[in-house]
C-alpha positions, -999 to +999 in steps of 0.1 A: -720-428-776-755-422-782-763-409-818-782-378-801-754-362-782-732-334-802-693-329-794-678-299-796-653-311-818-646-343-838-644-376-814-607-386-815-600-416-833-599-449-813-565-467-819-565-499-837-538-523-838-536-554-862-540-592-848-519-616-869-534-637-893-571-618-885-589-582-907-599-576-869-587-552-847-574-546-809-588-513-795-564-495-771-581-483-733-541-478-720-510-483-722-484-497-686-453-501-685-428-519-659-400-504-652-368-524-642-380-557-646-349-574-658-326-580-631-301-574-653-315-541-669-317-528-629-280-530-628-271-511-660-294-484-648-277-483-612-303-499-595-303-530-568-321-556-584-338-571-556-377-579-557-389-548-544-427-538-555-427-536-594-433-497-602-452-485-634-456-455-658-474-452-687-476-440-725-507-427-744-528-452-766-518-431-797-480-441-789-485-468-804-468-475-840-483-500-855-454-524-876-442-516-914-441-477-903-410-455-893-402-446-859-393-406-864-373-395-845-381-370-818-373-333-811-356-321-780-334-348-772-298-365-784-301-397-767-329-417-775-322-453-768-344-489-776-360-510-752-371-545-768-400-552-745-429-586-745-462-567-749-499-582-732-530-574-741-560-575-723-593-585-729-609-588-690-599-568-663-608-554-627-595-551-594-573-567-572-576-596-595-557-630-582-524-642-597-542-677-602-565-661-622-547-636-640-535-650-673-577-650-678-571-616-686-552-618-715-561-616-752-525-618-761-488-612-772-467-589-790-429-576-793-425-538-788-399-517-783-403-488-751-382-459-765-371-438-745-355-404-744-329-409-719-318-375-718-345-365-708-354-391-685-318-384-664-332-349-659-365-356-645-348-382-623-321-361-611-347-331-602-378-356-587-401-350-617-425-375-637-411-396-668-436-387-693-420-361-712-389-390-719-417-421-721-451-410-737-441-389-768-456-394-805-447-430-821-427-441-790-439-478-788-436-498-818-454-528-820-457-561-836-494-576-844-509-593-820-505-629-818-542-641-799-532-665-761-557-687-779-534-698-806-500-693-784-509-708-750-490-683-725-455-683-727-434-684-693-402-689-710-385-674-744-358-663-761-362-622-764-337-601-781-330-570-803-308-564-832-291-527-837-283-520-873-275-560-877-255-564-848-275-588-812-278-561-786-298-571-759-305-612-756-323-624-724-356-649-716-392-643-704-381-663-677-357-636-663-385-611-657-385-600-619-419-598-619-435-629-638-467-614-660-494-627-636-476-612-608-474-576-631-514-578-639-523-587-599-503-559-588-511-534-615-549-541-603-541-530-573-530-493-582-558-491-609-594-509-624-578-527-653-603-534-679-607-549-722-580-528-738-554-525-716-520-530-726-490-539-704-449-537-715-434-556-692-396-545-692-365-548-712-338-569-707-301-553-706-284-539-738-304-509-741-285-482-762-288-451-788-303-447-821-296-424-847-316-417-881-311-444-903-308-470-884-327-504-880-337-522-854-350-559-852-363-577-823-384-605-818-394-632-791-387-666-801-424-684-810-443-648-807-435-622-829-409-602-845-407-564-857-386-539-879-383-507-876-364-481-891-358-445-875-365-418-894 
């Protein structure tokens, strides 16, 4: 923004997020989100898992929670459940970009967790009505520091799992995605100009369930990352 130009009130504050081993920072464009991606996460939620077109939704930048801070739990719902979820980062983007070329695109990896109020969300599926209400409130995607492609190569395969309160709750492999992460960034380019910033969640395997204050939850992808959070 040219120094010249006035705002009528303060410029929000771009969101940062930590890059392991690094004082630099990832700044945040958008957050997408898969839904379904796991086969076996389709079925749980009632759904055929069958390789129909991936479908997406989104959070808001500032949903975001950067590691070593509480997730608080929000208002208005009783049934708020995890989803442990691989996390990509972008650093090129554009439009109707190739699967060939599409792991070009990528800055890097994290482990986050999609919560979701799933209250909420059976309502707005039951009457027809967007998701963001259950998906994009305050603090709803913890996630690790980013690990740079540069350093980790791009992972096809991995163990990814989450631990509730000590006990393994969802356990499954990168490999078992429906949609393999070129495949999510060449179709997401399709639907929208992806561009430096972007970040993707690429679904959850199964095992998703409820969390209560107090609790702790641990997750992690084997050779990326892992992440702690407590709910508050």
């Amino acid at each position: 923004m040219s120094a010249d130009l006035k705002t009528v009130i303060p410029v929000p504050q771009p969101v940062l997020l930590p890059i392991e081993g690094s004082a630099d920072f990832f700044p945040v464009r958008r957050v997408y989100c898969v839904g379904r991606n796991y086969a076996d996460h389709a079925i749980e939620m009632g759904h055929d898992p069958s390789r129909e077109l991936p479908f997406f939704f989104q959070k808001n930048p500032d949903n975001l929670l950067p590691a070593g801070k509480p997730f608080p739990y929000p208002p208005l719902s009783e049934d708020v459940h995890y989803e442990a979820e691989c996390v990509i980062f972008l650093k090129e983007g554009g439009e109707n970009i190739p699967v060939e070329t599409a792991l070009e695109c990528i800055y890097g990896y994290a482990i986050g967790i999609d919560f979701t109020r799933r209250d909420l969300q059976a309502v707005a599926k039951k009457m027809g009505r967007p998701w963001e209400v259950a998906k994009a409130f305050e603090f709803s995607a913890p996630v690790s520091p980013i690990v740079p492609a540069d350093e980790l190569g791009h992972p096809a395969s991995g163990r990814i799992w989450l631990d509730h309160n000590g006990k393994r709750v969802q356990e499954g492999d990168l490999n078992q995605m429906i949609w393999k992460v070129p495949e999510i960034i060449a179709e997401l380019s399709k639907l929208f100009i992806l561009a430096p910033g972007d970040v993707i969640m690429t679904g959850t395997p199964a095992g998703v369930g409820a969390v209560i204050k107090g609790d702790i939850v641990e997750c992690g992808i084997d050779g990326i990352a892992t992440l702690t959070v407590t709910v508050s």
